[in-house]
Each structure stands twice: as C-alpha cells, then as structure tokens.
C-alpha positions, 0 to 999 in steps of 0.5 A, spaced: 572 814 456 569 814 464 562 816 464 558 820 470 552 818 471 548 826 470 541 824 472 544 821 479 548 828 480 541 833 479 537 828 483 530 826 482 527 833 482 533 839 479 530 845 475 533 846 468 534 852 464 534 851 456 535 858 453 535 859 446 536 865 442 532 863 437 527 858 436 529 852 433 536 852 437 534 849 443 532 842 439 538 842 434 543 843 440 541 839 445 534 835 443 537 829 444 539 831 451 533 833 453 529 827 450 534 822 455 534 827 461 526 828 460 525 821 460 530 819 465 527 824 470 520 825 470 520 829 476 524 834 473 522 842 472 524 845 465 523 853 464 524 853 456 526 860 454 526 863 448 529 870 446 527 872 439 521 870 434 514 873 432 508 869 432 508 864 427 516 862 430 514 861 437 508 857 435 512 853 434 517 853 439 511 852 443 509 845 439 517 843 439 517 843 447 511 840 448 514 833 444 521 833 446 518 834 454 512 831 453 506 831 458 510 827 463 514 833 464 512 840 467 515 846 463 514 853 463 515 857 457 518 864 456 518 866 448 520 873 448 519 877 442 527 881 441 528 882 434 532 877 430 539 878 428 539 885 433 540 881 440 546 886 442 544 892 439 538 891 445 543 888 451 540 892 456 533 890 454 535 883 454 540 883 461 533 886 464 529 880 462 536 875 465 535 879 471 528 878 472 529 871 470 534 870 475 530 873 480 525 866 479 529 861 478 535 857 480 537 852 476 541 846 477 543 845 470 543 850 464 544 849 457 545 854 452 550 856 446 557 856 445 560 862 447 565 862 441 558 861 437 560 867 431 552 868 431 552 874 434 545 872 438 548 866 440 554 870 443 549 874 447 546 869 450 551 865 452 555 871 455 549 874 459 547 867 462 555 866 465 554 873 467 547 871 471 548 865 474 555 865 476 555 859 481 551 854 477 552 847 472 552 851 465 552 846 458 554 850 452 551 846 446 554 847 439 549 848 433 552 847 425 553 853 421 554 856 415 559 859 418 564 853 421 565 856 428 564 848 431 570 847 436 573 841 441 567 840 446 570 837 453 563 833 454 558 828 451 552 826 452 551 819 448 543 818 445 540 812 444 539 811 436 531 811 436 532 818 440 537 821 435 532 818 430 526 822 435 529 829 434 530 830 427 524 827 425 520 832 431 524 839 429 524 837 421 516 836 422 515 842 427 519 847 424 516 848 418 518 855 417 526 854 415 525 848 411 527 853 404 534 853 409 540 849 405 542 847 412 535 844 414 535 837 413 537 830 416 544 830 413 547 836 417 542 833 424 545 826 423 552 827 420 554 832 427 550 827 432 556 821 429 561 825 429 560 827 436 558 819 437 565 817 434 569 822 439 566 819 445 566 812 443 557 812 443 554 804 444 549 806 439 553 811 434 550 818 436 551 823 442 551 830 442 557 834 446 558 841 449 563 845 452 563 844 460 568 852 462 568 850 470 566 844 474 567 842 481 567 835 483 568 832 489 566 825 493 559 825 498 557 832 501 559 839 499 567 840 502 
C-alpha cells in the first residue's frame, strides 16, 4: 500500500482541529493519530473542541487532552456545554458556535466523526463541520457502537504498538465516568485498532482509519 507521509504535507507548524461531539470521542477515534502527530510535530496548534458535557465530563476531557498532547504542544480547549443526545434539536445554536469558530480558525487539518455515523450528535458534528470549512483537509474518524454503523474507510494511519498501548490505558484511566458502559474496555479499543491494522497492512499490527470524502493532490506548488 503506498503511503503519504501527512506531517511533510502540513509542515512544521499546521493548525489542527479535533471536534468531538462528546468527550471521550476524540480519543477513541483518533487517539492514536493525535499521539503520532503530536510527536511528529511538536510545532503543531491543536484547538481541541468539544460540543456537549457537564463539569465533571469535561473535567475530564481537559485531563485526556493534556495526555495525549502533552506539554510540548500548544492547544487550545473549547468544552461546550450542549445537552447530550439533544445536538440537533439545538442546530441553531450549535452552527452559531461553528460560525464564531470558523471566524478564529483555519485549520490545515481537521478531524471529526463519520458522517454516516448513526449517532445523531456525531451526524451533526460531521455535517456542520463539511458545512463550515468548505475548502479544507477534513479526516472522518469512526467510533464502535452499539449500533454497527462501522463502514470501509479509504485511509489509515499506521500506530506504532506502544502507542495503541498508550491510548487505551490513558482513555480507560481518564474517563472514569463511562467504565459502567459494556462497550468501555480494552478488548473493543484494541480489537478495531487490529482490524484497521490487517486492512492497511501496519508494521506493527495497529492503525486507526478514516473516511477521506475529497482530496487534491498535486506535485510541487499549488496549480
């Protein structure tokens, strides 16, 4: 499989956006990524968002960003306080806070959920970002469910195995309010992250993927 090398593409310094309906979504669907790329590029601005949560909930989305970037990183936290389950009975009020985003920020990368997601929330997300940032690299990430919406994504991201490791210990440590959950456990964490490592063939064993809707490639500078 012919690899692109994503951190030569953004340059040393690219903006990156991680929006996740819920905390917890971010790091189960990209964690991994962001661990690689956080290293890769130490340069790198992350503006970590987050649509629903009450205190408790983002005091731990505060503490999962702080691991997965670590202080080598500069990051900017946006934890909204939306009711959960409810995102699109407040569409309104949630593409108001993507327009007052987009009025910030220009990300060269964005990473958000899947848009045929069968979570409501997770549709809303993914729908209002392509709706805002119109001209821009946009990942979809997938998260496992109850529901079985998992699809056949067109890229990957191959993890070293100490950093599959590294994110499911730091969101089974962190997220403490959704260990009652069946679903919460190692063994759905690791089992995707093998599945999508067979697909692309990963060195070592584990990647996570996305859905990649629209891409432009070309050779030296803009045509």
């Amino acid at each position: 499989m012919l690899a692109l090398d994503i951190a030569m593409s953004l340059g040393s310094t690219p903006r990156i956006l991680c929006l996740g309906a819920h905390p917890d979504d971010i790091e189960i669907g990209c964690g991994g990524t962001i661990l690689e790329l956080a290293e890769a590029l130490p340069g790198a601005e992350w503006h970590w968002t987050v649509l629903t949560g009450n205190p408790q909930r983002h005091a731990e989305a505060n503490a999962a960003a702080d691991a997965f970037l670590g202080n080598r990183a500069t990051k900017r936290l946006r934890l909204q306080s939306f009711r959960d389950g409810f995102l699109p009975y407040h569409g309104a009020e949630v593409k108001d806070f993507f327009e007052s985003l987009k009025r910030e920020l220009s990300p060269d990368l964005i990473l958000t959920h899947a848009s045929h997601d069968r979570h409501q929330d997770h549709r809303l997300v993914s729908e209002l970002t392509w709706n805002t940032w119109r001209n821009h690299l946009i990942f979809e990430y997938e998260i496992p469910k109850y529901d079985g919406d998992l699809g056949q994504p067109q890229a990957y991201f191959p993890l070293r195995a100490s950093v599959a490791e590294r994110k499911i210990r730091t969101i089974l440590e962190v997220f403490a309010t959704q260990r009652s959950r069946e679903w919460f456990d190692r063994e759905v964490l690791l089992a995707l992250m093998r599945l999508r490592g067979v697909e692309c063939n990963a060195r070592e064993r584990y990647a996570e993927a996305f859905y990649a809707r629209k891409w432009s490639l070309g050779i030296g500078a803009e045509r």
